[in-house]
C-alpha positions as CSV (number, residue, x, y, z in Angstrom):
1,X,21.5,85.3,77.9
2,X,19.8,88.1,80.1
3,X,16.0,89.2,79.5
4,X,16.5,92.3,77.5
5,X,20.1,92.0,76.3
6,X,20.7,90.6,72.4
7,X,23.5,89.4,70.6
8,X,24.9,91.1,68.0
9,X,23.9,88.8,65.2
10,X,20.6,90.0,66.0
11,X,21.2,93.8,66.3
12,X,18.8,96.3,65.1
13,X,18.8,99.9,66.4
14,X,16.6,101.5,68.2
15,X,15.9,105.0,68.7
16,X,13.8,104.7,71.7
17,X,16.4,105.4,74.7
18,X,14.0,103.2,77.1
19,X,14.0,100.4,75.2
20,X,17.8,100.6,73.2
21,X,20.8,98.6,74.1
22,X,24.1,99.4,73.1
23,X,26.1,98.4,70.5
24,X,27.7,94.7,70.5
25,X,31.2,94.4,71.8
26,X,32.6,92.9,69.0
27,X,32.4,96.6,67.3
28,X,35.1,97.8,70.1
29,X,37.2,94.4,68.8
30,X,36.9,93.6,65.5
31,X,39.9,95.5,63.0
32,X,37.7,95.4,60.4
33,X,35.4,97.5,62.0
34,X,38.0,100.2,62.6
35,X,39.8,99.9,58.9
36,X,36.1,100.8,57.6
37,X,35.5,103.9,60.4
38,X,39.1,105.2,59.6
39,X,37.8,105.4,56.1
40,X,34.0,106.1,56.6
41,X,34.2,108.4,59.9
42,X,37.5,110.1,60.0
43,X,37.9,110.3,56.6
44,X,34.4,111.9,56.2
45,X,34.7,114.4,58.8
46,X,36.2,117.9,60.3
47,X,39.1,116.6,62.1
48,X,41.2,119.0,64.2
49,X,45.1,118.3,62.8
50,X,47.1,121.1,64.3
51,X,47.5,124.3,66.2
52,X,46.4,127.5,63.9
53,X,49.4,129.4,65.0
54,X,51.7,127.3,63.1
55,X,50.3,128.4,59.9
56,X,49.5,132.1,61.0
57,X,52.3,134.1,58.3
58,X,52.4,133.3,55.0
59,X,54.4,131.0,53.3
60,X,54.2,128.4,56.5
61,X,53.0,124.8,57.1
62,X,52.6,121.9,59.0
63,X,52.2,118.1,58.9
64,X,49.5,115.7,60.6
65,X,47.7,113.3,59.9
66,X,43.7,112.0,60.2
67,X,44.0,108.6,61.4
68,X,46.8,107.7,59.7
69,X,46.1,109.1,56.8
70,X,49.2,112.3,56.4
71,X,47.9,115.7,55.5
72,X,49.7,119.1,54.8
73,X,48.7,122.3,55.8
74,X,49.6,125.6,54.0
75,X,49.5,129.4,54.2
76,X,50.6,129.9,50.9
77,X,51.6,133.9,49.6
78,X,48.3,134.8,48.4
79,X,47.6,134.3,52.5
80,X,44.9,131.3,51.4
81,X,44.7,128.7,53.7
82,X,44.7,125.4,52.1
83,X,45.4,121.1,53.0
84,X,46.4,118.3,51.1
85,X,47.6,115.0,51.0
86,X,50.9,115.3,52.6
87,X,52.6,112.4,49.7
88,X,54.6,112.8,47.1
89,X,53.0,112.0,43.7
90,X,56.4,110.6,42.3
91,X,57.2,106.8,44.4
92,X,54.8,107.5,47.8
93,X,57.2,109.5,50.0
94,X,55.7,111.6,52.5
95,X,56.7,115.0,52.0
96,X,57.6,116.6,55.5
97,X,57.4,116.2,59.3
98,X,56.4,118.7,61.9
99,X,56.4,122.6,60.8
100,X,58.5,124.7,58.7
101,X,58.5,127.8,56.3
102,X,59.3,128.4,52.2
103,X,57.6,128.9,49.2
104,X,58.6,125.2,48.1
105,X,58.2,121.6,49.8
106,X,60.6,119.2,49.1
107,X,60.5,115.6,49.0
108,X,63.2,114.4,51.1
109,X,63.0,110.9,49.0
110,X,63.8,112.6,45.2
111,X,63.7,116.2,45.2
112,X,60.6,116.8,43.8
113,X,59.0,120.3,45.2
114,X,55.8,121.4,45.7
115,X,54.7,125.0,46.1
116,X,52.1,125.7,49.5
117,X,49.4,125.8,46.7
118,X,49.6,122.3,46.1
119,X,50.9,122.7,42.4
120,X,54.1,120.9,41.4
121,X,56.9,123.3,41.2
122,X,59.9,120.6,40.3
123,X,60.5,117.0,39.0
124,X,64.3,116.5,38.9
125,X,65.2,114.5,36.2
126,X,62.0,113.5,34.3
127,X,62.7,114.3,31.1
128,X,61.5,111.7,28.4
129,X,59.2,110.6,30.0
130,X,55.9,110.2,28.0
131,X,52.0,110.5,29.1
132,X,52.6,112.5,31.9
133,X,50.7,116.5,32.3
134,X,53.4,118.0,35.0
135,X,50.0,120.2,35.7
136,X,48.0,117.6,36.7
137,X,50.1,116.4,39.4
138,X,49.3,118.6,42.2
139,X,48.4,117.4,45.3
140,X,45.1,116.1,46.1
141,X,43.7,118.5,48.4
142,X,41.0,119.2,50.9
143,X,39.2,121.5,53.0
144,X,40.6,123.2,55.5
145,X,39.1,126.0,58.1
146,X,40.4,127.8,61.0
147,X,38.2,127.4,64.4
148,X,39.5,128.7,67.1
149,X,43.0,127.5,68.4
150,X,42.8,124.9,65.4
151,X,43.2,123.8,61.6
152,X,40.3,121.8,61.0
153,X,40.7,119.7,58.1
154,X,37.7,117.3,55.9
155,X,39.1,115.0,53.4
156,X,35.6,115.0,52.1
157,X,34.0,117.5,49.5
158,X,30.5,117.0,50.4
159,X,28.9,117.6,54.2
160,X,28.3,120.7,56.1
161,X,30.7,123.5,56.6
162,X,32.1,123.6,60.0
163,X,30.4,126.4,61.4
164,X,27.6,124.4,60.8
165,X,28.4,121.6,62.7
166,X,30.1,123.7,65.6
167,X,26.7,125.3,66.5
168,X,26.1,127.5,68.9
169,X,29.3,126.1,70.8
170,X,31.3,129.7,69.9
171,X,28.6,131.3,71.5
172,X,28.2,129.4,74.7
173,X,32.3,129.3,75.4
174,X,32.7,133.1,74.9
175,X,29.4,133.2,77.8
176,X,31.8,131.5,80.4
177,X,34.8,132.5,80.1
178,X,36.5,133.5,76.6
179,X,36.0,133.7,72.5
180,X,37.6,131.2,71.1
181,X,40.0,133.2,69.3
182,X,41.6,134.4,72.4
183,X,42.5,131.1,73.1
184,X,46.3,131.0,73.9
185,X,47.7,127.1,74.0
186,X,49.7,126.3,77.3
187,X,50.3,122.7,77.3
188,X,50.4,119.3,75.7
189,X,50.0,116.3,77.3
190,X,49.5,112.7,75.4
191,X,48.4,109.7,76.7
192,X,48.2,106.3,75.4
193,X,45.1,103.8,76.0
194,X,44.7,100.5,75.5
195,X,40.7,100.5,74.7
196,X,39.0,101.5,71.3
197,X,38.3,104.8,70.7
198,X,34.8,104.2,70.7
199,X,35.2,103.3,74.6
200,X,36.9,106.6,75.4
201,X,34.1,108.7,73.3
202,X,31.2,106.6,75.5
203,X,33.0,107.3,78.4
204,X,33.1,111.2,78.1
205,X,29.7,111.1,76.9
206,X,28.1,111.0,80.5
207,X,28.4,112.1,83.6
208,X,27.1,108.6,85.3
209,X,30.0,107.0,86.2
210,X,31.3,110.8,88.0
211,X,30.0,109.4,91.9
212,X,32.1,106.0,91.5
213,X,34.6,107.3,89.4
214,X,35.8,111.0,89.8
215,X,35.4,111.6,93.8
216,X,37.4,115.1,93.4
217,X,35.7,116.3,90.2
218,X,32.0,114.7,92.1
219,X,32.9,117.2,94.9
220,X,33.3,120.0,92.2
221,X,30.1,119.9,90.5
222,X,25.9,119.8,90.9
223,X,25.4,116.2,90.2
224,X,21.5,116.3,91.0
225,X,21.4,118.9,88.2
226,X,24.1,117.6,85.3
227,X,22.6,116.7,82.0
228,X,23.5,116.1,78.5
229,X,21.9,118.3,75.4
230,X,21.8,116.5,71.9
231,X,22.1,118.5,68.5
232,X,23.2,117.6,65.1
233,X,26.6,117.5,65.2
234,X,27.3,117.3,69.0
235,X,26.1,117.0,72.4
236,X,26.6,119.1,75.5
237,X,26.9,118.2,78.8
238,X,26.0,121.3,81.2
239,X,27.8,120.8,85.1
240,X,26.6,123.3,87.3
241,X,29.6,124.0,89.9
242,X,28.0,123.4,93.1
243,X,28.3,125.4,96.8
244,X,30.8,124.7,98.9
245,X,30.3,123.0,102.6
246,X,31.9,124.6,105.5
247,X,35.8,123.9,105.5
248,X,35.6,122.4,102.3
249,X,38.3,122.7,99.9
250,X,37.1,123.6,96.3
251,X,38.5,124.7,92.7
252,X,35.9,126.8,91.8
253,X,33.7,129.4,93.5
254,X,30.0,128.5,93.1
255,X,27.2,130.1,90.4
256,X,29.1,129.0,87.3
257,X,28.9,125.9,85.4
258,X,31.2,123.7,83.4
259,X,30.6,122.9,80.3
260,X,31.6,119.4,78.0
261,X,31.2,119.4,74.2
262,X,31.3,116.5,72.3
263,X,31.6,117.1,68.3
264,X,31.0,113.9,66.1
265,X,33.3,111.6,66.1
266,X,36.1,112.2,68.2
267,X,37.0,116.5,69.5
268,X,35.9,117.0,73.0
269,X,36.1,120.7,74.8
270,X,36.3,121.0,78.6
271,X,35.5,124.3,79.6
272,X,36.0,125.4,83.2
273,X,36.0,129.3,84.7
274,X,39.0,129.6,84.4
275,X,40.7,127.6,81.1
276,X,39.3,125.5,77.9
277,X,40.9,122.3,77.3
278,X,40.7,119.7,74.4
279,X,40.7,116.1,74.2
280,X,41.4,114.4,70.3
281,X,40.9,111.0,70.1
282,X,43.1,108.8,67.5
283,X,42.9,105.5,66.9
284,X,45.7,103.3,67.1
285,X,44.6,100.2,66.7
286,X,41.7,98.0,67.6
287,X,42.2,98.1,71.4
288,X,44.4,101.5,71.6
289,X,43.9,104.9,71.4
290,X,45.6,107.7,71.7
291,X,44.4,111.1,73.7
292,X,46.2,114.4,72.6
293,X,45.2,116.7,75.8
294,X,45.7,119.9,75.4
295,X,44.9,123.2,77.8
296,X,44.5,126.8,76.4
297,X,44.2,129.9,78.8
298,X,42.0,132.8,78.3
299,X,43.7,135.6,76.8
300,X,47.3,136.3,78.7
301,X,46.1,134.6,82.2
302,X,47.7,131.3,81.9
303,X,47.1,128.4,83.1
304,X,47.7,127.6,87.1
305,X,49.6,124.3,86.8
306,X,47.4,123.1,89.6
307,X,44.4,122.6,87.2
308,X,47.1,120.5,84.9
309,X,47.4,118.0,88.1
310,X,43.6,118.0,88.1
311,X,42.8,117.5,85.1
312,X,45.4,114.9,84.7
313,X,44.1,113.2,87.9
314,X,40.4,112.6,86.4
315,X,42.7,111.8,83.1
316,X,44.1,108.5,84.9
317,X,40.6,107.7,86.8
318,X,38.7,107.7,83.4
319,X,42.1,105.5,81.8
320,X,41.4,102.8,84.4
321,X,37.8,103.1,83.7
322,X,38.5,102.8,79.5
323,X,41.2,99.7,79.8
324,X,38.9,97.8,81.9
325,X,36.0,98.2,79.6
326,X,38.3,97.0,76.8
327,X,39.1,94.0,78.8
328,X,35.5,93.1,79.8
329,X,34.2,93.5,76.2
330,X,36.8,90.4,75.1
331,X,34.5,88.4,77.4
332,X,32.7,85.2,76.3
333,X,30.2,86.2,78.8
334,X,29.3,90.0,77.6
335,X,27.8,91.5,73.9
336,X,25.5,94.3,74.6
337,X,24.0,96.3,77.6
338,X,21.1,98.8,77.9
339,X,20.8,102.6,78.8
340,X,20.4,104.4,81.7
341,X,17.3,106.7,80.4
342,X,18.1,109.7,82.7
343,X,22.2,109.6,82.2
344,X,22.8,107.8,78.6
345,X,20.9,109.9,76.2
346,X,24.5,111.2,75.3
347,X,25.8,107.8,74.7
348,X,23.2,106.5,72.9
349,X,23.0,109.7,70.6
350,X,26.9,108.4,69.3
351,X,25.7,105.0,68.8
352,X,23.1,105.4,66.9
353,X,25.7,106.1,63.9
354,X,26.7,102.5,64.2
355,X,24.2,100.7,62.4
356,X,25.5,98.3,60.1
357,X,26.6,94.6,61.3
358,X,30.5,94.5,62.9
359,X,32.0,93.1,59.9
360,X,30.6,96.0,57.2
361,X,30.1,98.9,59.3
362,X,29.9,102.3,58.5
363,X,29.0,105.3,60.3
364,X,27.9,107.0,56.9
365,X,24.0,107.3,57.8
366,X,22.0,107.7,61.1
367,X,18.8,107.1,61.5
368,X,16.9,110.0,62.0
369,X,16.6,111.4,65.7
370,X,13.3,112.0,67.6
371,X,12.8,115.7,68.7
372,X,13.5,117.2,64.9
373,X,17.1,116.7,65.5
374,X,19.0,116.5,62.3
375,X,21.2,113.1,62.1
376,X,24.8,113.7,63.0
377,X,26.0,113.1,59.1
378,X,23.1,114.2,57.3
């Protein structure tokens, strides 16, 4: 075993960056550690489930899901936005797949309807039977919030609202380029990784690895001055776009920055001159992950295909990066590493949600950050 490095059995966090090490590699392994976070994280927290314009008119909706679990989305008549649980309360069917529009749901298993305000509008068939309120079985349902291009949805009653924990992120987009609610989608792009979602969020969460890793997007930005801002809910990471040499070929003109948001556990925001794109991060299983990419334009510009090929080549570096990880964390020979202190603090500011031992964790409770920063799930 290395000076410096422990094993997991004998974790303990530390909130010191200097002296911290990161969290044991069995956390990025283990499937008991991801059936607790699907529960504990995703199921505790805004999670973006589909594009707002799908649900713009009244009497529309749209399925997704929260890591695995299926949700419904509604605009019902009275113009409410509104989620639920997208199951039937009859035998377990789910309810509907993709987008559509009606002032009834059907289940496609028994013909039981639902109207978009979760109450039960039909049971086919269910006379005689006894103990049974038809007004009590409504849908379980949730809350749900427009932000931005997005439905964001929190299967959770308690914890902030999501303006809260979006900050002052509306603010600093609309400063480079365009308010959010200008935001027109362009494209969809999903790739499939075999790491733990936990690897792909460390990975974004610092600009380290950009000399070895990213020689295109390295030429692009002011390395010398990148750094990574903690808040509550999320971290930023600020690029300065750098000047270009003589001859040099470049994206972007100089005097601008790009800007990285990461918001607890799993939305990331890209945002560049000249187009915002998002990265969601699902778990699929213990050692794969899937990345929904998608790129919005500002206002009616669009969105030059050539920053689709970019975007998708530091895409494919960082997937090579993440399946590697995955594959050195199996190793007899590797449980925990330490932090850089001048590049990490964005890495070690997700971690510190993991505190419990492999086997029980939960990402309920963070200790509480230095600085007056308020834990990410206060």
């Amino acid at each position: 075993m290395q000076t410096g490095f422990m094993h997991s059995d004998d974790f303990q966090w530390e909130p010191d960056l200097a002296r911290a090490g990161t969290i044991p590699s069995a956390w990025y392994t283990d499937p008991a550690m991801l059936d607790t976070e699907r529960r504990d994280v995703f199921g505790r927290s805004w999670q973006p489930v589909g594009l707002a314009e799908q649900v713009a008119a009244p009497g529309t909706y749209f399925a997704g899901e929260i890591a695995g679990e299926p949700i419904l989305v509604t605009r019902a008549a009275d113009d409410a936005l509104r989620a639920f649980s997208n199951v039937c309360r009859h035998r377990g069917s789910e309810l509907c797949a993709g987008h559509g529009s009606g002032a009834v749901i059907r289940c496609p298993y028994h013909g039981w309807t639902y109207q978009l305000d979760g109450r039960l509008h039909g049971a086919p068939e269910f006379e005689g039977v006894e103990n049974w309120d038809r007004t009590g079985v409504g849908l379980p349902e949730f809350r749900a919030e427009k932000w931005g291009p997005y439905i964001f949805v929190n299967m959770d009653s308690d914890g902030p609202p999501l303006a809260e924990v979006m900050g002052a992120i509306p603010r600093e987009v609309a400063a480079i380029g365009c308010p959010i609610d200008r935001l027109r989608h362009a494209y969809r792009r999903d790739y499939v990784i075999e790491c733990n979602w936990k690897v792909y969020v460390d990975n974004y969460l610092e600009g380290y690895h950009l000399p070895a890793a990213h020689p295109s997007l390295f030429r692009e930005l002011d390395y010398a001055e990148y750094r990574v801002e903690t808040f509550a809910h999320y971290s930023s990471q600020i690029a300065p776009i750098r000047g270009a040499g003589a001859g040099e070929p470049r994206r972007y003109e100089s005097g601008g920055s790009a800007l990285y948001y990461w918001i607890f556990p799993n939305t990331m925001l890209n945002v560049y001159p000249d187009n915002l794109s998002a990265n969601i991060i699902v778990p699929l299983g213990p050692d794969k992950t899937l990345t929904i990419f998608e790129w919005f334009a500002y206002g009616d510009a669009g969105v030059d295909p050539k920053t689709i090929d970019f975007s998708d080549e530091i895409q494919q570096e960082d997937i090579r990066i993440c399946e590697s990880v995955q594959r050195g964390l199996r190793s007899r020979h590797y449980d925990r590493g330490l932090f850089s202190v001048k590049r990490d603090n964005g890495v070690h500011h997700f971690q510190r949600s993991a505190r419990r031992a492999p086997r029980r964790a939960l990402f309920l409770r963070c200790v509480r950050p230095e600085k007056g920063d308020a834990p990410i799930d206060s």
